[in-house]
C-alpha positions as CSV (number, residue, x, y, z in Angstrom):
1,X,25.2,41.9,-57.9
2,X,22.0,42.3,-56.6
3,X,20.7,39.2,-57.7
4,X,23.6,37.7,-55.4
5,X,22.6,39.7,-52.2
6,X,19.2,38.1,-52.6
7,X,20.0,34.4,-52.5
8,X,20.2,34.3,-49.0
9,X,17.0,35.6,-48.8
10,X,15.9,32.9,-51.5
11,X,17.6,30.1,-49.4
12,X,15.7,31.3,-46.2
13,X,12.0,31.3,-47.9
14,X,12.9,27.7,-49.4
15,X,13.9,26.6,-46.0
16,X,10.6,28.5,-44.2
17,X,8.6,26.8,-47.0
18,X,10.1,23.3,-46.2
19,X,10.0,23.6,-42.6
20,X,6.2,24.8,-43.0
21,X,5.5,21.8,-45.1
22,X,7.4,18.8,-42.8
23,X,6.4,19.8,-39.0
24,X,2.9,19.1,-39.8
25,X,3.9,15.7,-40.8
26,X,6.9,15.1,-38.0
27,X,4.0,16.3,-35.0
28,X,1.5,14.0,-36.7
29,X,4.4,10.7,-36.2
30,X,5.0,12.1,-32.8
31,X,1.6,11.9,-31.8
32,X,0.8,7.9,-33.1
33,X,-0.8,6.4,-29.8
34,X,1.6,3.7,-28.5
35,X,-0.5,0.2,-28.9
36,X,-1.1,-1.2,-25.2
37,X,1.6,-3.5,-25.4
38,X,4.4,-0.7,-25.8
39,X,2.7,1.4,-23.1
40,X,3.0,-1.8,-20.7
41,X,6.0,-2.8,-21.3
42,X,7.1,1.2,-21.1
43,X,5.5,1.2,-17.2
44,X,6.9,-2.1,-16.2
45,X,10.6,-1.0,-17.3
46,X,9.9,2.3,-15.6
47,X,8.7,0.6,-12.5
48,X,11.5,-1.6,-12.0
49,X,14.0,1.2,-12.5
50,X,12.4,3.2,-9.7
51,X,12.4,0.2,-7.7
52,X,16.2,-0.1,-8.2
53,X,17.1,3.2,-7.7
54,X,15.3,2.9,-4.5
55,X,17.6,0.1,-3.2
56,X,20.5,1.3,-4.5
57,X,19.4,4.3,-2.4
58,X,19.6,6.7,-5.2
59,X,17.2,8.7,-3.9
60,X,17.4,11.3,-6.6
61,X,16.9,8.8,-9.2
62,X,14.0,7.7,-7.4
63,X,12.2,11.2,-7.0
64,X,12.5,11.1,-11.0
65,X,10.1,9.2,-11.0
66,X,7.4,9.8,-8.6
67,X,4.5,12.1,-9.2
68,X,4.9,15.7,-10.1
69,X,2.7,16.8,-7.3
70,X,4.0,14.5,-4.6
71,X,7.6,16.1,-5.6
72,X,5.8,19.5,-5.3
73,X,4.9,18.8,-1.9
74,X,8.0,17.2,-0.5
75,X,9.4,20.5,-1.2
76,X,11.5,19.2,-4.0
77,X,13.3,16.6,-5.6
78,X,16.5,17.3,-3.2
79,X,14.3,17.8,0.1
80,X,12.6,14.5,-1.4
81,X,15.7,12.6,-1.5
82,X,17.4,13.9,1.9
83,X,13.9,12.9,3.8
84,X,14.2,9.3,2.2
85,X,18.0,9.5,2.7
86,X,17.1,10.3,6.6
87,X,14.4,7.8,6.7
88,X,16.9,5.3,6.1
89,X,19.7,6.1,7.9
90,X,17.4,6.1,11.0
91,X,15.8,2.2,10.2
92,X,19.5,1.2,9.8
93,X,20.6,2.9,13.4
94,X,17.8,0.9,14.5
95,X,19.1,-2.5,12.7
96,X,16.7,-2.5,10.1
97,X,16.9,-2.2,6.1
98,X,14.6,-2.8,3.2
99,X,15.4,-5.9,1.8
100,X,13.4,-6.5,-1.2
101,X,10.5,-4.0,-3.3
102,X,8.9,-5.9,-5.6
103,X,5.7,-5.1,-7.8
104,X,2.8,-6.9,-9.0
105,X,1.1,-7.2,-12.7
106,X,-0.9,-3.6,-13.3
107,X,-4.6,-3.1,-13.6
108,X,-6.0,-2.1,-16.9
109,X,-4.9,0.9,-18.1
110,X,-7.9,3.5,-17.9
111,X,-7.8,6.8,-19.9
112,X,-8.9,10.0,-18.5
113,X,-8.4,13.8,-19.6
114,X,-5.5,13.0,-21.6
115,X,-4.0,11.0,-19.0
116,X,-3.3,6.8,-18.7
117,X,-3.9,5.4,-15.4
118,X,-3.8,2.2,-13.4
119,X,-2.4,0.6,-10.1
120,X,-0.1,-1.8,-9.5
121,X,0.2,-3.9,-6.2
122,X,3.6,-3.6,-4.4
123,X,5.4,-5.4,-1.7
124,X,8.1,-4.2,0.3
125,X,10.6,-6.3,2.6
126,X,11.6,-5.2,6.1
127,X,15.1,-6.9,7.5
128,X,15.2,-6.0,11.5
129,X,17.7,-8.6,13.2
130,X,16.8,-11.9,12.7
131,X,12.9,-11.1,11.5
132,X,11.4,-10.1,7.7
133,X,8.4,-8.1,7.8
134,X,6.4,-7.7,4.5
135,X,4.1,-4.6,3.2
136,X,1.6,-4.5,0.9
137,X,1.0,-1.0,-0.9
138,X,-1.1,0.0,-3.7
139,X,1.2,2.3,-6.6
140,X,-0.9,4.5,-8.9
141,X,0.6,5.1,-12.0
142,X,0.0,8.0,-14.2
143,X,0.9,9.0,-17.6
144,X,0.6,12.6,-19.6
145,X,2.0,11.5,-22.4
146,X,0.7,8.7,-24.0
147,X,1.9,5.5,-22.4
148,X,5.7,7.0,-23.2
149,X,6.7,7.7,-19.7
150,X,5.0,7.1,-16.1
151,X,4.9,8.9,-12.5
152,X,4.3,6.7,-9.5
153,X,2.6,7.6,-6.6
154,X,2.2,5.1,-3.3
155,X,-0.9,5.1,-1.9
156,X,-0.6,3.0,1.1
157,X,-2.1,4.5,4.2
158,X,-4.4,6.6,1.9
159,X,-7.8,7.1,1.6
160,X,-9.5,7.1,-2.1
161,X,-10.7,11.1,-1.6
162,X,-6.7,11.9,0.1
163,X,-5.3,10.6,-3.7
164,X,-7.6,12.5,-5.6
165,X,-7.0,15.7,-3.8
166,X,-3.4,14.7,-5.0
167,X,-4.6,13.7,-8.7
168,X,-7.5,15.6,-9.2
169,X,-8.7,13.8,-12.0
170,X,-8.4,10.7,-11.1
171,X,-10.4,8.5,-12.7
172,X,-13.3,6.5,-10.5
173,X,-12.5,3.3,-12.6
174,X,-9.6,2.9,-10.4
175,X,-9.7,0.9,-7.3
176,X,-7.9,1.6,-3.6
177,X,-7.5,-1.2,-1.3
178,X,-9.5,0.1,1.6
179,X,-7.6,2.5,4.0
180,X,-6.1,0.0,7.1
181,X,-8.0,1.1,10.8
């Protein structure tokens, strides 16, 4: 009998001893760097999802994937959304819409402090009665984890030093068109 009441026990220090054995070997897979080709095509899918959501007006979608800290400061991913939700309701009482958002190829990808960064030029399309107005912005794109997934932050209208207060480490390697007077 007793040698029945320990088998459990037995089945537990097998399955400790197996566990202890394969995490070291499933973090090891988990942590392959992506080759520069997966990590490009990873931002350019991710890119053109936000860009979607955003004329779709899925504004929640959208916050998904800007920066962390930009988020942070909006107050939220729901304040975030209701302020671009507003924004747009107010261009349309107006008679205007975005028509178009469309990106440009990114620079080369820069690593710093465990992070992947690089810009990416964007155009955006203004519809206001019978004229199109065009903007040109400047996205930064950051990732934590490898290339796997990115956060986007627009830096139009900002100064280099304004972005890195927002990403501290941003690296120096990447260029900001100058700041419009």
């Amino acid at each position: 009998m007793p040698a029945l009441l320990d088998a459990p026990r037995r089945w537990r220090c097998c399955l400790l001893l197996w566990l202890s054995a394969l995490l070291p070997v499933l973090s090891l897979a988990q942590t392959k760097p992506l080759s520069d080709e997966v990590r490009r095509a990873n931002l350019e899918t991710q890119v053109t999802a936000m860009e979607q959501a955003f004329m779709r007006e899925d504004f929640e979608a959208f916050a998904d994937f800007m920066h962390p800290d930009v988020v942070r400061l909006a107050g939220g991913p729901d304040v975030l959304a209701r302020q671009l939700r507003k924004s747009m309701a107010e261009m349309s009482a107006q008679g205007g819409k975005i028509s178009g958002v469309r990106h440009g190829p990114p620079t080369r990808l820069v690593a710093v402090d465990r992070q992947l960064q690089c810009t990416l030029p964007q155009t955006t399309e203004f519809q206001f009665a019978a004229a199109t107005k065009s903007t040109q912005s400047t996205l930064l794109a950051v990732s934590a984890d490898g290339g796997r997934t990115w956060a986007f932050l627009d830096t139009g209208g900002k100064d280099w030093e304004t972005v890195r207060w927002l990403v501290p480490n941003l690296s120096r390697e990447i260029v900001l068109p100058a700041k419009a007077n």
